[in-house]
Structure formats: structure tokens, C-alpha cells
MARBA-3410 file (N, C-alpha, C, O; in Angstrom, 1 decimal):
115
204.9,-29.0,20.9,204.7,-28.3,22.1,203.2,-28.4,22.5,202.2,-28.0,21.8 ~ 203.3,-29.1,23.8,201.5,-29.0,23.7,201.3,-27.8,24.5,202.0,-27.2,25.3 ~ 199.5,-27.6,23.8,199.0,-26.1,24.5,199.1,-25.3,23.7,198.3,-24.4,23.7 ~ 200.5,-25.3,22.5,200.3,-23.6,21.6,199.8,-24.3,19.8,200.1,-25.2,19.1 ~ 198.8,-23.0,19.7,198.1,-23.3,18.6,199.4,-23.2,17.4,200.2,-22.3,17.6
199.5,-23.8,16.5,200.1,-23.9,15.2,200.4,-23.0,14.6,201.5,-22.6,14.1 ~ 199.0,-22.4,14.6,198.4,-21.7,13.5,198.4,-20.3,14.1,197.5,-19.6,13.6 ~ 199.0,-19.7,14.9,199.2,-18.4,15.5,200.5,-17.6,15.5,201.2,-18.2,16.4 ~ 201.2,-16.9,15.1,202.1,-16.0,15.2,202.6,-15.7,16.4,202.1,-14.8,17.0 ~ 203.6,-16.5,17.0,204.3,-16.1,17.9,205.1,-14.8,18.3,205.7,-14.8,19.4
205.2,-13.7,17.1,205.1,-12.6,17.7,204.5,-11.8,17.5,204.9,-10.7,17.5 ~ 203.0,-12.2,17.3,202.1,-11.1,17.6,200.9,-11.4,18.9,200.4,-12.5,19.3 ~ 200.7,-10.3,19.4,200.2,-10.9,21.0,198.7,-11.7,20.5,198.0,-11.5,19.5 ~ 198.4,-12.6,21.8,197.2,-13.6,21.5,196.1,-13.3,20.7,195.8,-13.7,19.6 ~ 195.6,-12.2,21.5,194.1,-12.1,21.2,194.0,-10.5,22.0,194.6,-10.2,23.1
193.2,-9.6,21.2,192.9,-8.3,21.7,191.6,-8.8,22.6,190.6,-9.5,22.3 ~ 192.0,-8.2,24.0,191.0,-8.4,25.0,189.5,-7.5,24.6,189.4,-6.3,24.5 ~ 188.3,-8.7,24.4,187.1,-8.5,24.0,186.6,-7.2,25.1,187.4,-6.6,25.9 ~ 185.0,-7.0,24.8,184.0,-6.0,25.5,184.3,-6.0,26.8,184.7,-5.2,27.5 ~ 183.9,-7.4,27.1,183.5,-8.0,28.5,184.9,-8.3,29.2,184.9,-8.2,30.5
185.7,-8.4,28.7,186.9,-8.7,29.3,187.4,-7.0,29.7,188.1,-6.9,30.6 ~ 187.1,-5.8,29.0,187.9,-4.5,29.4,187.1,-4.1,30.4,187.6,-3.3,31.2 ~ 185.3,-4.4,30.5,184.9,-4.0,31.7,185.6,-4.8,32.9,186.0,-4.3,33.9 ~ 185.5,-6.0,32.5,186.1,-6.8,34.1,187.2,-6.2,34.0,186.7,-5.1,34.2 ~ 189.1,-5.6,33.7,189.3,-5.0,33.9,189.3,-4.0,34.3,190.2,-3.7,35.1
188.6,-3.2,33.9,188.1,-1.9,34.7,187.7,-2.1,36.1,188.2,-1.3,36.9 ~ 187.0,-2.9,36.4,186.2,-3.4,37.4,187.0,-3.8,38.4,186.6,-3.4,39.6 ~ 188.1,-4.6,38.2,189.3,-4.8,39.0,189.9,-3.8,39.3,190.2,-3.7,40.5 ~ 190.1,-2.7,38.4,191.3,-1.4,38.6,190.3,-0.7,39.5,190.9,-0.4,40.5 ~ 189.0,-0.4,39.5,188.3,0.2,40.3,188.4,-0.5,41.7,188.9,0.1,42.7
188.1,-1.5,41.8,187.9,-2.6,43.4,189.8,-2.2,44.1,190.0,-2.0,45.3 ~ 190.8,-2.2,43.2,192.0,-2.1,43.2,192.6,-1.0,44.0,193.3,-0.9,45.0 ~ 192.0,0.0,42.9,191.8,1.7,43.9,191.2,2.0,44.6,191.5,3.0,45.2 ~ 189.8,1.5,45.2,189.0,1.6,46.4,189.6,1.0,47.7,189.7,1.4,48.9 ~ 190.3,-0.9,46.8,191.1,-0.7,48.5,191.8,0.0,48.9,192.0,0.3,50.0
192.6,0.8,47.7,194.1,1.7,48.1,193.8,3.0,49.1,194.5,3.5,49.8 ~ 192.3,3.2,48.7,191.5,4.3,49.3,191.5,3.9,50.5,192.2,4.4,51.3 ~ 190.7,3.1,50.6,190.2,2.7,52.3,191.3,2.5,52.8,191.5,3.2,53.8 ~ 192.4,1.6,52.4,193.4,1.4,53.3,194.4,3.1,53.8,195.1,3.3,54.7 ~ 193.8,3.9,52.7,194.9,5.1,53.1,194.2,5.5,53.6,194.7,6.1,54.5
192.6,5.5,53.7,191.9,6.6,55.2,191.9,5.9,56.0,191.3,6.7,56.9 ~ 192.1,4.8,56.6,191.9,4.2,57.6,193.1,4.6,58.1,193.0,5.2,59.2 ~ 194.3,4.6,57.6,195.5,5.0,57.9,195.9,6.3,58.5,196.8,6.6,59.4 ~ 194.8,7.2,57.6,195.2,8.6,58.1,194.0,9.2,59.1,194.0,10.4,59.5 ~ 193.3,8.2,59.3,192.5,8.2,60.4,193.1,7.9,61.6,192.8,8.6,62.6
193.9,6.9,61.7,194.7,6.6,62.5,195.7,7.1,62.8,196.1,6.6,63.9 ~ 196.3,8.1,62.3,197.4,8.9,62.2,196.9,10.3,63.1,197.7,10.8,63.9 ~ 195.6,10.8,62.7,194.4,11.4,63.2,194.2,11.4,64.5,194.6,12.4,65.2 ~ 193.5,10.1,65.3,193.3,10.0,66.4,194.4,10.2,67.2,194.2,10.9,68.2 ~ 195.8,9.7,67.1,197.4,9.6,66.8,197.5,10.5,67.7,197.7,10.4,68.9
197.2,11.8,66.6,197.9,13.1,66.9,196.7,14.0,67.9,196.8,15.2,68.3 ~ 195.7,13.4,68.0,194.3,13.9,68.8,195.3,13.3,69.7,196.4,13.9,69.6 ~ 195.3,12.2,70.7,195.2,11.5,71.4,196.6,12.4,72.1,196.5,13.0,73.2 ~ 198.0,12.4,71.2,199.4,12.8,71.7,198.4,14.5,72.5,198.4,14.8,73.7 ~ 197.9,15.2,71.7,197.5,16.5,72.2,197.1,16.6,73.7,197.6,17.1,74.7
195.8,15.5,73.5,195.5,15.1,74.7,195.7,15.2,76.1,195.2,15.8,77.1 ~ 196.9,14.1,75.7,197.7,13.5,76.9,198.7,15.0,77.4,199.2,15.1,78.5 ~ 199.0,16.2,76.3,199.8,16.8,77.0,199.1,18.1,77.4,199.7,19.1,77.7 ~ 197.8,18.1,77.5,196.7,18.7,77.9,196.5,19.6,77.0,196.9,20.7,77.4 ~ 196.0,19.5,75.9,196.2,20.3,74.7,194.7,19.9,74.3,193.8,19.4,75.0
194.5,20.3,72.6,193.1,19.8,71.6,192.6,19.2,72.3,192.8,18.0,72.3 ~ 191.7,19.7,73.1,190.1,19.5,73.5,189.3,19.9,72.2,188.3,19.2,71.9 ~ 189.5,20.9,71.6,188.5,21.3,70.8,188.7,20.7,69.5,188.4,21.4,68.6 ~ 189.3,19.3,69.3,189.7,18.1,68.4,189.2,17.1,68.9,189.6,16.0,68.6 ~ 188.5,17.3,69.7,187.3,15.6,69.7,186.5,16.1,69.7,186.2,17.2,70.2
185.4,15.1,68.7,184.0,15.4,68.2,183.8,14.0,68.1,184.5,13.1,67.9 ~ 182.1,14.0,68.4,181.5,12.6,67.9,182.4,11.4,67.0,182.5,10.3,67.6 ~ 182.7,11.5,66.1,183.3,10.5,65.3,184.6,10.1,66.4,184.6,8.9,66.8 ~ 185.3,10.5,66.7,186.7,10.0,67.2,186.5,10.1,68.5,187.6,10.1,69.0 ~ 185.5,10.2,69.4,185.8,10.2,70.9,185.5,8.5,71.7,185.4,8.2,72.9
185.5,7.8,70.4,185.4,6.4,70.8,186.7,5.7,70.7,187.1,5.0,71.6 ~ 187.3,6.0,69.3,188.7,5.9,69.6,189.6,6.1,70.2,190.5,5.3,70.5 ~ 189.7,7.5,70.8,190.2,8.2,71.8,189.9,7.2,73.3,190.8,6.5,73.9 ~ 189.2,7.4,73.6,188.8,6.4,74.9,189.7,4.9,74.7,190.6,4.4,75.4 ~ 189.3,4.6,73.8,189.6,3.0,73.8,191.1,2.9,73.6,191.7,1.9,73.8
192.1,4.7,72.9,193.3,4.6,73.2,193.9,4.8,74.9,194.8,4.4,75.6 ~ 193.0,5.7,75.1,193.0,6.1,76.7,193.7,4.6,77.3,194.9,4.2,77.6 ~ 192.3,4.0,77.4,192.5,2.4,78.2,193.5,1.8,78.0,194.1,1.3,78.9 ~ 194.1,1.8,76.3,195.2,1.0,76.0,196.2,1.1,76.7,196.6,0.1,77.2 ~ 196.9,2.5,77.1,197.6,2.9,77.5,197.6,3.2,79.2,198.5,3.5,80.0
196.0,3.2,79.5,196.3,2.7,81.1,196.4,4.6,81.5,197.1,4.9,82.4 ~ 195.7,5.8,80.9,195.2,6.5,81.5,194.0,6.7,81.7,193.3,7.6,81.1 ~ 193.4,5.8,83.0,192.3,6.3,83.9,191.7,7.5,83.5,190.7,7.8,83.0 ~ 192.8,8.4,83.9,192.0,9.9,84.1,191.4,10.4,82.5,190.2,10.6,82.1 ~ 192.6,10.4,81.8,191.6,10.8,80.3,190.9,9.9,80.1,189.9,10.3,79.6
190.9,8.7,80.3,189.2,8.0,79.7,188.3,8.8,80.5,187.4,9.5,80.1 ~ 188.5,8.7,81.6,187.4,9.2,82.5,187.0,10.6,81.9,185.8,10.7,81.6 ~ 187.9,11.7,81.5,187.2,12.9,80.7,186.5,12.6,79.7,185.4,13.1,79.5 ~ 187.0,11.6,78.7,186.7,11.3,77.8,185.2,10.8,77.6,184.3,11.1,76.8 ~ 185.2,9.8,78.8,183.5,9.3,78.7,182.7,10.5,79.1,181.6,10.5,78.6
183.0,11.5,80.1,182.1,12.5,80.4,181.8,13.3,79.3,180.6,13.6,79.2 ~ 182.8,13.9,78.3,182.6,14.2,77.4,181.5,13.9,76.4,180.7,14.7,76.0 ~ 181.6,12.4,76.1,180.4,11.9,75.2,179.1,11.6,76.0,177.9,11.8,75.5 ~ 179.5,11.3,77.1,178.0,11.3,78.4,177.1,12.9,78.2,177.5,14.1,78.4 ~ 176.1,12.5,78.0,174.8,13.7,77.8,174.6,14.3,79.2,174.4,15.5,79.4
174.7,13.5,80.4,174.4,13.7,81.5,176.2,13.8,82.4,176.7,14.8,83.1 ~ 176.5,13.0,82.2,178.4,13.1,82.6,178.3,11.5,83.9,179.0,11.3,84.8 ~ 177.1,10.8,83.5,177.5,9.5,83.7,177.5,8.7,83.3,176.5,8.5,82.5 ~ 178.7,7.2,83.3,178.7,6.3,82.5,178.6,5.0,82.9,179.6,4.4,83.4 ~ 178.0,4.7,82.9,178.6,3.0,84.0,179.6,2.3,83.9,179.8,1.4,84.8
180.5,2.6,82.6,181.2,1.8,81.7,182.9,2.4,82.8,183.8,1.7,83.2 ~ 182.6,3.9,82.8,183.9,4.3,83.3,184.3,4.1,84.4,183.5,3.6,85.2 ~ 185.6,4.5,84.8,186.7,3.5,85.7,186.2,4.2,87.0,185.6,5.3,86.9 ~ 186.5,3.7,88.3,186.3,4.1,89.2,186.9,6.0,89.9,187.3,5.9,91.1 ~ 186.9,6.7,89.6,187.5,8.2,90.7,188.2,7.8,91.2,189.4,8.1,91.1
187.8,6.8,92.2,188.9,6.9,93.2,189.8,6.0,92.8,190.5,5.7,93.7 ~ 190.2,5.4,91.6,191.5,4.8,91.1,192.1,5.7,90.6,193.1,5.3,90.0 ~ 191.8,7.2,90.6,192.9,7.6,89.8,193.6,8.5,91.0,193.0,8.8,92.0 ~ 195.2,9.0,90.6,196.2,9.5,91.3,195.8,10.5,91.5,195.2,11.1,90.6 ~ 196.1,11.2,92.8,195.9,12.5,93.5,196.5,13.6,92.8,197.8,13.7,92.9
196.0,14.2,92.3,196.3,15.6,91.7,196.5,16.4,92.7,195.6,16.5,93.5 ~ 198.0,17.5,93.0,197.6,18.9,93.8,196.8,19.5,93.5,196.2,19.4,92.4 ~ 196.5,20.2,94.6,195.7,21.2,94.0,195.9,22.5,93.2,197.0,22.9,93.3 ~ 195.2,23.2,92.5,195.9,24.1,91.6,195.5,25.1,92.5,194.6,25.4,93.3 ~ 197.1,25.9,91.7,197.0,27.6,92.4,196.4,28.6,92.7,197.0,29.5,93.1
END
């Protein structure tokens, strides 16, 4: 059989993995669980914005956007083709409440007026 040494015991395992081989190991299982990390906060970040965004739209958590997610929010706004919350949305992060970037006023639908 070529490839197996002669002189080795086929049932005892190869070779006990040296120094250098249990750090790379380790090293792997570390890199391994950090993607499992990132991949679950990005996820539950997403899940996050998700559930900001549903509030949102049914005129709810305002006081659930803050700096970090009011970029996502926006850029879900557009996805979905509500004008009007992007437009809150950039005023919101606007220091002044102008943006050049945001959609025109007069594109969005006539609201009654309230009571």
C-alpha cells in the first residue's frame, strides 16, 4: 500500500498533535467563533433595525432611533418607497433639518389634516 508507514500500528492514532499544531488549532476555533459572532450580531442587528423600522412605519418607537441605526432605517425607508419616513428620518439626523440628499415635499401624499 503506498503512503502507509510499515512500521506504525494501525490501531493506534498517528501522531499526538505537537505545540504548534494545538495553537493553530486553537487559532482556528477562535477565528471559527468570531465568525459565528459577527455573523449572529449582524443578524440580530438586523432583526433590530427589523423591528425599529415595523414600529416606525406604524407610527410607534421614535424614541428607538439613535445615531447608530438611523442610517439603516433611512436606507430601509427608500427600499420600500416610504418618502415620508425617509424624509423624517433625514430630518432627524439633520443638525439643522436640511438635507440635500432628501426626497422632494412635494412628492409625498396629502395627509388630512388632523383634528
Amino acid at each position: 500500500m503506498a503512503g502507509m508507514d510499515p512500521t506504525r500500528d494501525p490501531t493506534r492514532p498517528a501522531t499526538r498533535p505537537q505545540r504548534g499544531d494545538e495553537s493553530l488549532l486553537e487559532s482556528l476555533g477562535r477565528a471559527m467563533s468570531d465568525a459565528v459572532r459577527d455573523t449572529a450580531a449582524t443578524s440580530s442587528r438586523e432583526e433590530q433595525i427589523d423591528a425599529v423600522y415595523r414600529d416606525l412605519h406604524r407610527g410607534l418607537g421614535r424614541d428607538r432611533v439613535t445615531d447608530d441605526n438611523v442610517e439603516a432605517l433611512i436606507a430601509r425607508a427608500r427600499e420600500h418607497g416610504d418618502a415620508q419616513l425617509e424624509l423624517l428620518l433625514r430630518e432627524w439626523r439633520s443638525p439643522c433639518g436640511d438635507d440635500p440628499d432628501a426626497p422632494d415635499p412635494r412628492s409625498l401624499r396629502k395627509l388630512p389634516p388632523a383634528r
